[in-house]
C-alpha positions in Angstrom: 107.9 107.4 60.5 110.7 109.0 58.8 114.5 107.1 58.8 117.8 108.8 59.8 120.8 108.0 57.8 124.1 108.6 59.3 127.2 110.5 58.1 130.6 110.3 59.6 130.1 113.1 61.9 126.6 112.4 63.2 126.1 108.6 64.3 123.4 108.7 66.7 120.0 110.8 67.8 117.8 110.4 70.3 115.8 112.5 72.3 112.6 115.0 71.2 112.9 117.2 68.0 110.5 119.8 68.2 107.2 117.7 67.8 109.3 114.4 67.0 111.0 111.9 68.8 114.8 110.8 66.9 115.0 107.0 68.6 116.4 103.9 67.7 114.5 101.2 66.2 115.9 97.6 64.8 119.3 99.2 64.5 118.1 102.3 62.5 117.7 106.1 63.4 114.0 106.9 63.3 112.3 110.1 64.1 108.8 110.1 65.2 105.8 112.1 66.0 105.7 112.7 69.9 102.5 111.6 71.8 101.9 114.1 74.3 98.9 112.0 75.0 99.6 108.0 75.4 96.8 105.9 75.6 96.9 104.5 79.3 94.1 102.6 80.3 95.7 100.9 83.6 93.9 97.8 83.2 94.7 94.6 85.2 96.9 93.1 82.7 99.0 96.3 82.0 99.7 96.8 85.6 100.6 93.0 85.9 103.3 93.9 83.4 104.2 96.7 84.9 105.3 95.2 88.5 107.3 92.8 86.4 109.1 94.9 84.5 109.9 96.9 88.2 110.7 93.3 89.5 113.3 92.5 86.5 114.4 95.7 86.6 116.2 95.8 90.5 116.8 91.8 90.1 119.0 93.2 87.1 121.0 94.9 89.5 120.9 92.6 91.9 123.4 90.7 89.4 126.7 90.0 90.6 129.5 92.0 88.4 130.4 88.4 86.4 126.4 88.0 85.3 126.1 91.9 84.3 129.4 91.1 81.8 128.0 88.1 80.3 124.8 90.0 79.5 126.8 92.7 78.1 128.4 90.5 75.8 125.6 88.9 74.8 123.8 92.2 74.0 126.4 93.1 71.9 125.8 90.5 69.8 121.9 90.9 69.4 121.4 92.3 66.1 119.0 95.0 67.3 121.4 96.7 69.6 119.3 96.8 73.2 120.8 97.1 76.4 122.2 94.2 78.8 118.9 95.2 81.0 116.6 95.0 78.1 118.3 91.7 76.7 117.6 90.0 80.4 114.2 92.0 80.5 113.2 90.1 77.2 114.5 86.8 77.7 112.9 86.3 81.6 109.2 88.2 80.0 108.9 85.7 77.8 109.9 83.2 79.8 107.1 84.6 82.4 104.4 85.0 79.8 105.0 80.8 78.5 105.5 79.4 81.8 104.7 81.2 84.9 106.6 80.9 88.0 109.3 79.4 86.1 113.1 80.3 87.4 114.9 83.4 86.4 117.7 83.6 83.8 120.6 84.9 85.6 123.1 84.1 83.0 122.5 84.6 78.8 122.3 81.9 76.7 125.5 81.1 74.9 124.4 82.4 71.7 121.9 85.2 70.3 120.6 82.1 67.8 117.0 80.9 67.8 115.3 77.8 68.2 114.2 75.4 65.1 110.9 76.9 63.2 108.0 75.2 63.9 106.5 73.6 60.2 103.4 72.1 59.2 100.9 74.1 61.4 97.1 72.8 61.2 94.0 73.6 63.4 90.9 71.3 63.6 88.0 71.6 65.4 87.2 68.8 68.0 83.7 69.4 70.2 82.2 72.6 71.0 84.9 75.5 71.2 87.4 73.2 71.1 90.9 72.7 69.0 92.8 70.3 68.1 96.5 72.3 67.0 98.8 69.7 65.0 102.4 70.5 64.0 105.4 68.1 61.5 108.7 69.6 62.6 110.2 69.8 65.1 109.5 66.4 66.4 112.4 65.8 68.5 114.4 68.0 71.2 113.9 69.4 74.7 112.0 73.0 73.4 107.8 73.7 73.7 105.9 74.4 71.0 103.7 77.7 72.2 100.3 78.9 70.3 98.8 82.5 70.4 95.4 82.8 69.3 92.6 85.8 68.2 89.0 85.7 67.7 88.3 87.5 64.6 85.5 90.0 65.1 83.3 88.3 61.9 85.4 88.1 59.0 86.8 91.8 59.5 90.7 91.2 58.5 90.7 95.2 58.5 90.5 95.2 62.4 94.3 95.3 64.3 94.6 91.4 65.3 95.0 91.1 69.2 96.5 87.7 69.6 96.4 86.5 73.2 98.9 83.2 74.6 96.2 79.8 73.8 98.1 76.7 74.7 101.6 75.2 74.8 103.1 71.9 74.8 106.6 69.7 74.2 107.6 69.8 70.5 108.2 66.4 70.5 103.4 65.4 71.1 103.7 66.8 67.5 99.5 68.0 68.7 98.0 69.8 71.3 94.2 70.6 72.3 93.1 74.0 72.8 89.8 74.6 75.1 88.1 77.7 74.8 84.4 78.9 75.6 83.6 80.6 72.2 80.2 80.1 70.6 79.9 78.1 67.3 80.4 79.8 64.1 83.9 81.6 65.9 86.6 82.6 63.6 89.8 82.0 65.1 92.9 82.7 63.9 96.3 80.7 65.1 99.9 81.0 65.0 102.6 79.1 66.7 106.5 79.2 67.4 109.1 77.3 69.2 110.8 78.4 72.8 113.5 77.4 74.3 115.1 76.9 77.9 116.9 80.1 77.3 113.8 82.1 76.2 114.9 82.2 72.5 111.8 82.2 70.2 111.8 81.2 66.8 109.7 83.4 64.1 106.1 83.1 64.2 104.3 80.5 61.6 102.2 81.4 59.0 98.6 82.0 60.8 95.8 79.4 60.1 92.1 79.8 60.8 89.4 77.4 61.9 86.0 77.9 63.8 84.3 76.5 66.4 81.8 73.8 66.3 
């Protein structure tokens, strides 16, 4: 991926290049190789993700013309420069993937910060395929604690991980237990962060390993 640096007359590329594709990424011009063959398998949970990105997408404009400003302000202040859509896109996909069914976020929170980083992360096993996930900090305040999870393929740390959403709980039980149906002698690996009412996530954790008994 090669990086685009700007001069006074040229502040901003997009669109394909010949085989390339000039984009912005995290703020930064980018050009990349085009992909005139994406990898599309169309399985059941792509398509899920697909009919809710449709469904954010018109309930965006659905918006009366106060809501659209404050989520143009509020994009503005993200540090990664996406669009009011994409800013309510975000916020309401995570807020779909943690807790299902939940409400929508009409309005933006009142700030672009994040919620306190959850410290101290520990996995032991309890019972066959089971986990115990223990966390210090935070251990007061209204946000969940959420956990993502991959089974490691053996010991292979070559392999892309493919972490999947485990478990979630209140910040404040400080422990949460993890079922899963994994034979004994399963790697897992873990790795938790904090979200809010708003949708804000903190960083993820350092990831932690422990197998199943």
């Amino acid at each position: 991926m090669a990086k685009i640096y700007y001069s006074a007359l040229v502040n901003r590329m997009g669109g394909r290049i010949s085989h390339g594709v000039a984009s912005n990424w995290k703020g930064r011009g980018v050009l990349k190789r085009h992909n005139a063959h994406p990898h599309n398998p169309r399985s059941e949970a792509q398509q899920t993700i697909r009919g809710l990105l449709n469904d954010l997408s018109g309930e965006y404009y659905s918006l009366t013309s106060i809501q659209k400003e404050l989520w143009q302000s509020y994009s503005v202040a993200l540090p990664d420069g996406i669009t009011p859509l994409n800013a309510f896109i975000r916020l309401n996909m995570i807020m779909q993937k943690y807790f299902p069914g939940s409400s929508r976020l009409e309005t933006p929170p009142p700030t672009p910060s994040t919620p306190e980083h959850l410290m101290g992360l520990s996995v032991s096993p309890i019972g066959t395929g089971n986990f115990c996930i223990q966390w210090t900090s935070p251990s007061s305040g209204t946000d969940a604690a959420v956990f993502d999870f991959w089974p490691m393929p053996g010991y292979d740390n070559t392999i892309s991980p493919n972490f999947k959403f485990g478990v979630s709980a209140d910040v404040v039980d400080l422990c949460v237990a993890m079922n899963s149906d994994y034979p004994a002698g399963t790697v897992l690996r873990f790795r938790g962060r904090t979200v809010d009412a708003f949708g804000r996530v903190s960083p993820w954790t350092n990831i932690v390993s422990a197998t199943t008994v």
